[in-house]
N, C-alpha and C positions, 0 to 999 in steps of 0.2 A: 658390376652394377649391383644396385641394393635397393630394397624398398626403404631402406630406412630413413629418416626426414632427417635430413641437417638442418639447426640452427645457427648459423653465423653470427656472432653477436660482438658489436662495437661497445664496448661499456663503458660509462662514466658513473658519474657523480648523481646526477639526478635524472641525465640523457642517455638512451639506447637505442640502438640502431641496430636492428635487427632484419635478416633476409635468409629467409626456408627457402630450403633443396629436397628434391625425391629425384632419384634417376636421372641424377646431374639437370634436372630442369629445376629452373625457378618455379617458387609456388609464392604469389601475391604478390604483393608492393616490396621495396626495401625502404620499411617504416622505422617510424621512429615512437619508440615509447616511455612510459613517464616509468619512474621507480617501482611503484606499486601497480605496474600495469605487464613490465618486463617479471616481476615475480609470480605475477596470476595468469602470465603465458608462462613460465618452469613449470607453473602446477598443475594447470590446466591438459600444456599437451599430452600426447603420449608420448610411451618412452621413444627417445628422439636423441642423437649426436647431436652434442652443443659445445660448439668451438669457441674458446676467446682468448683475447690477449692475456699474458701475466700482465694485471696492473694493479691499481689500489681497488681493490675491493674482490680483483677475481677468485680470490680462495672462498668467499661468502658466497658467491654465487655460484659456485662449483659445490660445493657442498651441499645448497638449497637443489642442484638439479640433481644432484647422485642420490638425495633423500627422496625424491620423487622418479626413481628409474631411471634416471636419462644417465648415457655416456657421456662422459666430460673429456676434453682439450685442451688445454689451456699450451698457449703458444708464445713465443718467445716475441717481442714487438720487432726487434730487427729481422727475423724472418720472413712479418708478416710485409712488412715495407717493399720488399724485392716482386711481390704481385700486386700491388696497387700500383692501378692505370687511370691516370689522370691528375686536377688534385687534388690535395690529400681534403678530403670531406668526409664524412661520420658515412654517407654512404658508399663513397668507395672504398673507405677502408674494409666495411662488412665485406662488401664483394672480396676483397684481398685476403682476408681471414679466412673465407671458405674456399678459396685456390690456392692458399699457404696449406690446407687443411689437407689435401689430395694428395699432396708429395710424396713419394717413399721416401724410404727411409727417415722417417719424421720424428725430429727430437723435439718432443716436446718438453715441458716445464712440470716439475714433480706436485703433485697433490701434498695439503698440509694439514694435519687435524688441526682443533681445536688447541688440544694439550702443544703443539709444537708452536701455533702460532705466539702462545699466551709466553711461550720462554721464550720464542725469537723479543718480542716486547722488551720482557726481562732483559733480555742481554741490550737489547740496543738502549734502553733506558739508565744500564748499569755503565756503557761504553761512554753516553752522554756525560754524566754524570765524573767518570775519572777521566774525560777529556778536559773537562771542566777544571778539575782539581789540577791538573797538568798547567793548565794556562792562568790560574790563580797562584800559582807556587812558582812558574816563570816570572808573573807579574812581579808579585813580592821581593823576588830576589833584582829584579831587574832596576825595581825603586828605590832599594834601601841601598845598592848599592853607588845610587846616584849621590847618596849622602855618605857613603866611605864605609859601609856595614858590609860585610862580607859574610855569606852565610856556609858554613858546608856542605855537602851533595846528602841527598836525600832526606825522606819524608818525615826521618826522626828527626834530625836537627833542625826542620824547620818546627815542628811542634815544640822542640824542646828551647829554642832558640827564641821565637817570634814574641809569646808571653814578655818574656824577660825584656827584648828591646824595647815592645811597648811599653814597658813600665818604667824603664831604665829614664830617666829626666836630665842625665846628664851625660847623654850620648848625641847631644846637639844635632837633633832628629827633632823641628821645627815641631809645632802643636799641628798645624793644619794637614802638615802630612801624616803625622800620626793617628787622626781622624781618619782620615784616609786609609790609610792603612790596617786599621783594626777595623772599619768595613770587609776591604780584604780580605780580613784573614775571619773575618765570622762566616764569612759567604764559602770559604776552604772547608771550615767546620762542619758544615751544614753539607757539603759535599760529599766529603770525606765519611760521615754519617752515614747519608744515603746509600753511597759505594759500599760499605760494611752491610746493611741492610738488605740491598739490593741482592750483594754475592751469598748473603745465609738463606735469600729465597730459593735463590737458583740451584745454589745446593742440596738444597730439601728436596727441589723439585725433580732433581736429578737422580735422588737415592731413589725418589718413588718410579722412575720410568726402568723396565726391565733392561732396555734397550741403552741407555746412557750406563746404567752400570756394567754392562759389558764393552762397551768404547772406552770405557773410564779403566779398565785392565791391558789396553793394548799399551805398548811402552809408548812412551812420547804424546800421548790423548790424556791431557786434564780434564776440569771442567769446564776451560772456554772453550779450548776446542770440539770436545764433546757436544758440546752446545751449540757451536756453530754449524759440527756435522749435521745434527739430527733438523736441525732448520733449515740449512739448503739443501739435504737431499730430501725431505719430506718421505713421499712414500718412494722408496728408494726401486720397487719393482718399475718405476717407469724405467729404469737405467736395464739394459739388458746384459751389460756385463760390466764389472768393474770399471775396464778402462774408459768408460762411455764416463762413469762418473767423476772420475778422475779428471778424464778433463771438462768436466762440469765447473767443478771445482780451481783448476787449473795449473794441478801438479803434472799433468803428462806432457812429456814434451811435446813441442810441433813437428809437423812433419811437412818439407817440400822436396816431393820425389817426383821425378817425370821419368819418363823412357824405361819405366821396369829398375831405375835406379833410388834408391831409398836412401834419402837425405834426413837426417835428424837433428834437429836444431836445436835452441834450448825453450826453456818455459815462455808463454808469454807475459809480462809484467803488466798487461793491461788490459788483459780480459779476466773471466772467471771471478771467483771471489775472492778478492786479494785480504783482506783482513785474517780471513782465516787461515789460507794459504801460509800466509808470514806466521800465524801462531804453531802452523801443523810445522814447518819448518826450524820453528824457534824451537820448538818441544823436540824434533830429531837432533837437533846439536844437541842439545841438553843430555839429553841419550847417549851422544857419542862421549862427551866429556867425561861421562858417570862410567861410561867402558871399558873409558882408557885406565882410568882411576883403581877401577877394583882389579882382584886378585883372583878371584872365585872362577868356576868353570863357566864356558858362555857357552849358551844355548848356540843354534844353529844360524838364527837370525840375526844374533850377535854378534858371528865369526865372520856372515856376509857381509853385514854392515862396515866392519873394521878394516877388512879387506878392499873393500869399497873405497873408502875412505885413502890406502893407501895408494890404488892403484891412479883413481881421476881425482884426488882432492877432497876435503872437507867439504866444499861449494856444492861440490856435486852429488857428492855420497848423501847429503841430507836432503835436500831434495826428491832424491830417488824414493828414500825411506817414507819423505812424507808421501810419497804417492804410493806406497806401498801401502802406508797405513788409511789412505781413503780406500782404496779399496777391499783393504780388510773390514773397513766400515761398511762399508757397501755389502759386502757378504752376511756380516751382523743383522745390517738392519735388513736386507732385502729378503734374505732366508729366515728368522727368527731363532738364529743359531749362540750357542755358546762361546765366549772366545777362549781356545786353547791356544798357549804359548807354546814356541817352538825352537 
């Protein structure tokens, strides 16, 4: 038991729904309050446990209540779901928040600064952006080829190519789709711009964080992955050991074990963070290639890896390694340690 006042808080956009606890009893109504009325209760109370979902907004409001003393929560939505009873209403959800909140063993959802949310932005605005240029350069190629223009693979020869068709007047390439077309390919420009733009911010922003240039030295961690790390683990102390983050992320394997017998399966493809996952695994083959390649003496994590590799497969051996290296991350960022290669 504890005197401490729980806040339960259902968050939205402009609506909150909020219901205080002491001593596992309810204290008041389970109210509803406006924007500016839910932030002049963070300020107001005393210091107070205040629980809420991950959603759009709860890093701000987590932030506003840790500025003014209070303990923060923030909870995973598919956790809170399995304690709400009845339907789902802005008021039962609160109640479910704060009996999702009591659980041991309780994984919660990592805290973000400022500085991490501003480059999550950056990346997903940069990810926009060359998803863009990806589906403007299928476009192109998919239309010229309806007129017998055949382009070669990649993003040089379409720069180097596209100018010249347009101009080209007797490559029986119609006016109206050549309008067309050079729409197309300004909207590429202007993309491809951006992308350029976008990655020398990130870059920048990445020299100045202590923390990403030490990710940015483990083998196989560029600067997207880097990037991705430092945004979904946030404050990586919420994780209590590596493996916790690991499958946060969703390099550790699964496991279905019963009767004292331990069953280990493989990854799961459709939980955790799958964009970064695929990049933290793209970056471990790359590794392995570069292994195989040189001549020079390998370090110890070298020898494991390759060995890896020979005994269950390339599939497997990269995989392991990418979960090797979130959790090297994890030690990174949750200790404020150096990374020493081994």
């Amino acid at each position: 038991m504890t005197n401490r006042t729980v806040i339960a808080a259902d968050i939205a956009k402009n609506v909150f729904q909020c219901v205080l606890f002491k001593n596992d009893l309810q204290i008041g109504k389970n109210k509803t309050y406006k924007r500016k009325d839910f932030a002049r209760l963070l300020t107001t109370q005393p210091p107070a446990k205040v629980v809420m979902e991950t959603c759009t907004g709860a890093q701000h409001w987590a932030r506003l209540a840790k500025a003014h003393g209070h303990e923060v929560v923030l909870l995973p939505p598919r956790m809170v779901t399995a304690y709400r009873h009845g339907q789902k209403t802005d008021a039962n959800d609160a109640m479910a928040i704060y009996e999702a909140s009591k659980r041991p063993n309780l994984k919660a959802s990592p805290h973000k600064t400022l500085e991490q949310q501003a480059l999550a932005t950056l990346e997903s605005v940069r990810a926009h952006y060359q998803s863009r240029k990806n589906r403007l350069s299928n476009a192109l190629r998919g239309h010229l080829a309806e007129f017998g223009i055949v382009l070669a693979k990649g993003y040089a020869a379409l720069r180097r190519q596209i100018p010249l068709i347009l101009e080209d007047a007797e490559n029986g390439l119609p006016m109206e789709a050549r309008f067309a077309l050079h729409c197309y390919w300004q909207d590429w420009q202007q993309a491809h711009q951006q992308v350029q733009s976008l990655e020398k911010e990130i870059l920048t922003m990445l020299r100045s964080l202590p923390a990403a240039r030490e990710l940015m030295k483990v083998e196989g961690i560029g600067p997207v992955s880097a990037t991705g790390l430092i945004c979904a683990l946030g404050d990586a102390r919420v994780f209590r050991r590596g493996k916790e983050a690991a499958a946060f992320i969703g390099t550790a394997p699964k496991q279905h074990s019963s009767g004292g017998k331990e069953v280990i399966i493989g990854i799961s493809k459709t939980t955790g963070h799958k964009k970064l996952r695929a990049d933290l695994i793209q970056g471990a083959r790359s590794v392995l290639l570069r292994l195989r390649a040189q001549k020079k003496p390998l370090s110890d994590k070298a020898r494991w890896f390759l060995q890896l590799a020979e005994r269950q497969g390339d599939n497997r051996a990269v995989v392991a390694f990418a979960n090797k290296n979130v959790r090297t991350a994890w030690a990174l960022l949750a200790h404020n340690r150096a990374y020493v290669a081994n």
